[in-house]
C-alpha positions in Angstrom: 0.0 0.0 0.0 1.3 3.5 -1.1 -0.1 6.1 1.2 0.1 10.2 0.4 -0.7 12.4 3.4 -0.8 15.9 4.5 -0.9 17.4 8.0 -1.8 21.1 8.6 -3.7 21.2 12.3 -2.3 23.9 13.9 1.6 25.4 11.8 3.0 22.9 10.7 2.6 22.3 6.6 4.0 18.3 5.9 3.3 15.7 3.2 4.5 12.3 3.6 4.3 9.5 0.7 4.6 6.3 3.2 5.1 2.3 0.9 4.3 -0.5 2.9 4.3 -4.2 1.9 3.9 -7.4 3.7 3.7 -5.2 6.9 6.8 -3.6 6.5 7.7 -0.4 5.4 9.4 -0.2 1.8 9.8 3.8 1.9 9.4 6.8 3.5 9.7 10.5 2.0 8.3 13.8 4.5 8.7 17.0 4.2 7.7 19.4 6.9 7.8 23.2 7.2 7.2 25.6 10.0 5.7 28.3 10.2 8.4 31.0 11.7 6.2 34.3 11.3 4.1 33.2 14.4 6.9 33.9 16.7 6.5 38.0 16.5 2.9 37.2 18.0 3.8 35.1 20.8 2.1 32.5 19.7 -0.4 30.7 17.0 -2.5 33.5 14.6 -5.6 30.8 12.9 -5.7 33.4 10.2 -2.1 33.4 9.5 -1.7 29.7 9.9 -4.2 28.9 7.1 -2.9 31.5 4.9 0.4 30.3 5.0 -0.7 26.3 4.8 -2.4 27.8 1.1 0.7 29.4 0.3 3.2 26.8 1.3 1.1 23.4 0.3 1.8 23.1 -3.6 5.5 23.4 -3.0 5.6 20.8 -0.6 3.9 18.6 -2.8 6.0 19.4 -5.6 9.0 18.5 -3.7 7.8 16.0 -2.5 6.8 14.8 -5.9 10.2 15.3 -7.1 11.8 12.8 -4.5 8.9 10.3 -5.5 9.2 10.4 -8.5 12.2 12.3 -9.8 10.1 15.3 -11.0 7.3 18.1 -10.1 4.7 16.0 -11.8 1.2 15.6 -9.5 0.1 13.0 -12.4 3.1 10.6 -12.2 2.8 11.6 -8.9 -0.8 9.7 -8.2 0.0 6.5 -10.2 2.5 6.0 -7.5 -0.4 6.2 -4.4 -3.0 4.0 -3.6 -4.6 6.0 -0.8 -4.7 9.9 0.2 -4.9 10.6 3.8 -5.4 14.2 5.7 -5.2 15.1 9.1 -9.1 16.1 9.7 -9.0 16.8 13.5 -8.1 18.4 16.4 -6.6 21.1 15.3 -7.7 24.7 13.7 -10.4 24.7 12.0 -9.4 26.8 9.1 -5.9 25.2 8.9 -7.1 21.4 9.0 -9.5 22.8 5.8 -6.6 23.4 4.3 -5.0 20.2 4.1 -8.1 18.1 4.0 -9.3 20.1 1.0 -6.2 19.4 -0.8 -5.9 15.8 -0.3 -9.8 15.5 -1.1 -9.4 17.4 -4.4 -6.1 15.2 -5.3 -8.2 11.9 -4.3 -11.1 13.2 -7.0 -8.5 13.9 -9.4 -6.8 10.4 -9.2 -9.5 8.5 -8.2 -8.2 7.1 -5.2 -9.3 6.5 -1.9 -9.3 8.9 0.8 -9.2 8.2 4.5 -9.4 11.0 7.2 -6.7 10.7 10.0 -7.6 11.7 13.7 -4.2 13.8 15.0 -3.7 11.9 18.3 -3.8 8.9 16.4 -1.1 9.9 14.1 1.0 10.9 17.1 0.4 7.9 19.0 1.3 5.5 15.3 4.5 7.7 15.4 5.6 4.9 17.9 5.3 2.4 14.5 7.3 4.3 12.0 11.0 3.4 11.2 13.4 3.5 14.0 10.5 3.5 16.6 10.3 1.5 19.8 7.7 -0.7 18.1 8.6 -0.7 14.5 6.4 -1.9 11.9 7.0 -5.6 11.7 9.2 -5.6 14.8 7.1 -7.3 17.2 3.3 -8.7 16.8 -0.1 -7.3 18.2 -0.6 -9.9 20.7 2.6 -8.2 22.2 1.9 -4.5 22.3 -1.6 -4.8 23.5 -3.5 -4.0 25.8 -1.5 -0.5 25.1 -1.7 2.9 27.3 -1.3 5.9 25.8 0.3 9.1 27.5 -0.1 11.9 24.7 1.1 15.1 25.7 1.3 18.0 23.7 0.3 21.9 23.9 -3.1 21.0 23.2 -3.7 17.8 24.2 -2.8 15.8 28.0 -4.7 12.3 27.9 -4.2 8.9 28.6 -5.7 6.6 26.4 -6.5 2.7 26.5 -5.6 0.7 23.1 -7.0 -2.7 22.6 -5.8 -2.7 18.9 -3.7 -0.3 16.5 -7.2 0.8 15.3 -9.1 0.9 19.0 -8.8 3.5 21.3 -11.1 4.4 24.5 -10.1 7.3 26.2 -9.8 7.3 30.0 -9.2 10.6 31.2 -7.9 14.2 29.7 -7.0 17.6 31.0 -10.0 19.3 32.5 -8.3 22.9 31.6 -4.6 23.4 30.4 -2.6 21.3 28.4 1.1 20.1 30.1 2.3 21.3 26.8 0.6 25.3 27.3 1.9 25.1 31.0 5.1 24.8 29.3 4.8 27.5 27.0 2.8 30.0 29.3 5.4 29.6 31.8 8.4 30.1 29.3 6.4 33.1 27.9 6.0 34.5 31.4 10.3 34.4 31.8 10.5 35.8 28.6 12.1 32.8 26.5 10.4 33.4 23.5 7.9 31.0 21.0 7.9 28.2 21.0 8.9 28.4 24.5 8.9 24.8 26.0 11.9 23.3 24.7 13.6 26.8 25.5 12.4 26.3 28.9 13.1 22.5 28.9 16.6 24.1 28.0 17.5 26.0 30.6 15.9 23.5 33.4 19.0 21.8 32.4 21.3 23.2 34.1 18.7 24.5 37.6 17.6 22.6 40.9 14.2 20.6 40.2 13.7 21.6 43.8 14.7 24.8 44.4 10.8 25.8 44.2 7.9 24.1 45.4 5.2 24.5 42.5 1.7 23.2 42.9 0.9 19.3 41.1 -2.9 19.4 40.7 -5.0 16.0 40.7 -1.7 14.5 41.5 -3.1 12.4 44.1 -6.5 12.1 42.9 -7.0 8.7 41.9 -8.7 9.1 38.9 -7.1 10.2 35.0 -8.5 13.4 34.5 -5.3 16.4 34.8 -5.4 19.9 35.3 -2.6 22.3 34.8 -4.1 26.0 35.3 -3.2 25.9 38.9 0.0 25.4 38.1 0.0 28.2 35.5 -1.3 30.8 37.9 0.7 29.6 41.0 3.5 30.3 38.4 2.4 33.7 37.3 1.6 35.0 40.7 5.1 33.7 41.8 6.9 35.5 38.8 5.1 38.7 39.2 6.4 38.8 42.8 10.7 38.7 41.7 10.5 40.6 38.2 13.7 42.4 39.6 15.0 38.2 39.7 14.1 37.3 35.9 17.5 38.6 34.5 19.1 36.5 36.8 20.2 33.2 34.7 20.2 30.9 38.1 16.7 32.4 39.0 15.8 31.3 35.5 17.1 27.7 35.3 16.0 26.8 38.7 12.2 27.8 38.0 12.6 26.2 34.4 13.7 22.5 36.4 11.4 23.5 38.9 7.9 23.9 37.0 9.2 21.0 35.0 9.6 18.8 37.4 6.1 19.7 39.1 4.7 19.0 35.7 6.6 15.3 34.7 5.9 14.2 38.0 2.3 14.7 37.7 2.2 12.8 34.0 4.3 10.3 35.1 2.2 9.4 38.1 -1.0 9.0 36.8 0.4 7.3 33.8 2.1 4.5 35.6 -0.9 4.6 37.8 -3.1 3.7 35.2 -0.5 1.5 33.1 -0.7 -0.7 36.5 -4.4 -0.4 37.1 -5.0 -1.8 33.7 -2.4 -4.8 33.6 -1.2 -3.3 29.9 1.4 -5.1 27.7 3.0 -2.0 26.2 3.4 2.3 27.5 3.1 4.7 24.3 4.7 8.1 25.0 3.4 10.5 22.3 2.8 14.1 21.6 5.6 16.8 21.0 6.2 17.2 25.1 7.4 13.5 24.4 11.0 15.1 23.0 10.8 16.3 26.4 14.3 14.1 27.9 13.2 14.1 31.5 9.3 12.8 30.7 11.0 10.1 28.8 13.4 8.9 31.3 11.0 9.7 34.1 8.5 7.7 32.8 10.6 5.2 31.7 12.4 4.5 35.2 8.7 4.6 37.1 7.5 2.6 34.6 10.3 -0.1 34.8 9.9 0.1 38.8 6.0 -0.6 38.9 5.6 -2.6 36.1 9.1 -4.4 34.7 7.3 -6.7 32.2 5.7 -3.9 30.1 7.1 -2.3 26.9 7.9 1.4 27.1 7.7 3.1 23.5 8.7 6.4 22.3 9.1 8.0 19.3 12.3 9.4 17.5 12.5 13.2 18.2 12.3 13.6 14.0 8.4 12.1 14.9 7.2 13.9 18.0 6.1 17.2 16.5 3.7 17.5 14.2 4.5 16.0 10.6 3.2 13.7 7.8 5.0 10.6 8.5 2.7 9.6 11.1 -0.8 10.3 9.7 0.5 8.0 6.6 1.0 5.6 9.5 -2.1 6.0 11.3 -3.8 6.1 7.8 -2.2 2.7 7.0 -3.7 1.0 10.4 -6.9 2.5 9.4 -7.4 1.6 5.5 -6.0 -2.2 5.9 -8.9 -2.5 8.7 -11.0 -1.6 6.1 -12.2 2.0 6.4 -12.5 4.6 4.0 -13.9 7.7 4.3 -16.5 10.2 1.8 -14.6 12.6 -0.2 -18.2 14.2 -0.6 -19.1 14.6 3.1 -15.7 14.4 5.2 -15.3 17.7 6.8 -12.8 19.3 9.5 -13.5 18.8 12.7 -11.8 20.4 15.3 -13.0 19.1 18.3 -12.6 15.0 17.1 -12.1 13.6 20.3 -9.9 10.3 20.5 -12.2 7.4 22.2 -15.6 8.4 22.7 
């Protein structure tokens, strides 16, 4: 199967043209490319983000065309794919119309089929792509699963219970703030810049995780729900009271390691908490706070500690932010299950929530 997909939730404008063949993959070509004008506004701008998505989209697909098949040519182009896929949710409305419009109009003009990828989804299958944990091919089903999935990202904190690569019923999500926006609001509030949380992961570094005491809502509750606003404003109240302190690099690293450490230690709790609860086979980190190096090896050591005999899976860095590459994969797991989706009535949906 020969899968073309595009991803343009939220900044990020990719294409991916994924070959797979007796369940492994054959090739893999992605392009991805950011959108750098957001970072004068201190974050994401829907407006500019689809504009910039319209703009940038046909030369992706040209180039990507080009390593296909040697040349700018869309035709040659779709007698190479079997399938189009499209990121159609969560995300921004206006940007995931982008994308899904494009690979809708491209499955008309080819007549191919069309299958409409759920985000999560494609960060959790990032786990599958080459060089992953769990590697297309690399180990069977009746291995990985029952699966948990911790997805953390600046939009999205859940944890999610697989029973198949296709299957997912969510147990519990943030009730407020994502991990990912703590990160960002707090880095914003220090003045590190956009995106800020691997500027502050950065400079926590080289500060003392417990130089400050930060607040680590639901922590203790036994249940899978999060909640990170409390954080946020114990943060901001704290920073408004030393603004005289926030030139001072030590001030600034210690805070970084410390707000980082309240938040890892909260995910990482109720993860392994569940992950035990729920007897699984296999832990899927996914999500771009998954680049995050002290999540991973948190998670990992709790994980190792409470339940030895499960699997922990995460993704190459080159997979954890947004891209392509994994909606062809999540695309894959869905058409060889058998699903296919309208071109005529498909639409963006910002809101698709992951196991309901």
């Amino acid at each position: 199967m020969r899968i073309l997909a595009i991803e343009s939730s939220c900044d990020e404008s990719a294409a991916a043209y994924l070959e797979i063949k007796d369940g492994r993959v054959l090739r893999l070509e992605q392009l991805v490319a950011s959108q750098a004008i957001h970072s004068k506004f201190g974050g994401v701008v829907p407006e500019i983000a689809a504009r910039e998505h319209a703009a940038t989209m046909p030369h992706i697909l040209d180039e990507l065309a080009k390593s296909v098949v040697g040349k700018p040519d869309g035709g040659e182009l779709g007698r190479q794919v079997d399938v189009l896929a499209a990121t159609s949710g969560p995300g921004l409305v206006t940007s995931l119309k982008v994308g899904l419009d494009s690979a809708r109009t491209l499955s008309v003009a080819w007549s191919k089929d069309l299958v409409a990828v759920n985000h999560i989804a494609g960060h959790i299958a990032a786990n599958w792509l080459p060089g992953a944990p769990l590697e297309l091919g690399s180990v069977s089903d009746s291995e990985v699963f029952p699966a948990l999935a911790l997805v953390v990202s600046g939009g999205h904190t859940e944890l999610l219970l697989m029973s198949s690569l296709t299957e997912f019923r969510l147990l519990g999500a943030t009730r407020d703030d994502a991990a990912g926006e703590a990160f960002d609001k707090t880095a914003k509030l220090m003045g590190l810049g956009y995106p800020g949380g691997p500027a502050l992961s950065k400079r926590a570094e080289s500060g003392d995780p417990a130089a400050y005491d930060f607040p680590r809502p639901l922590m203790n509750d036994t249940g899978d729900e999060f909640s990170f606003s409390g954080l946020k404003t114990a943060v901001r109240y704290f920073l408004s009271d030393r603004r005289e302190q926030l030139t001072d690099e030590k001030f600034l690293a210690d805070v970084s390691a410390s707000v980082q450490r309240a938040i890892t230690e909260t995910l990482v709790t109720k993860a392994v908490r569940a992950a035990v609860r729920h007897q699984v086979k296999t832990v899927v980190l996914a999500g771009g706070v998954a680049a995050n190096r002290e999540l991973r090896e948190s998670l990992g050591s709790r994980l190792k500690a409470k339940l030895p005999d499960a699997r922990y899976a995460v993704p190459p860095l080159t997979y954890c932010t947004d891209n392509a590459a994994m909606i062809a994969m999540a695309a894959y797991f869905s058409a060889v299950s058998g699903r296919r989706d309208d071109v005529t009535s498909i639409d963006a949906d910002s809101g698709w929530e992951l196991g309901r």
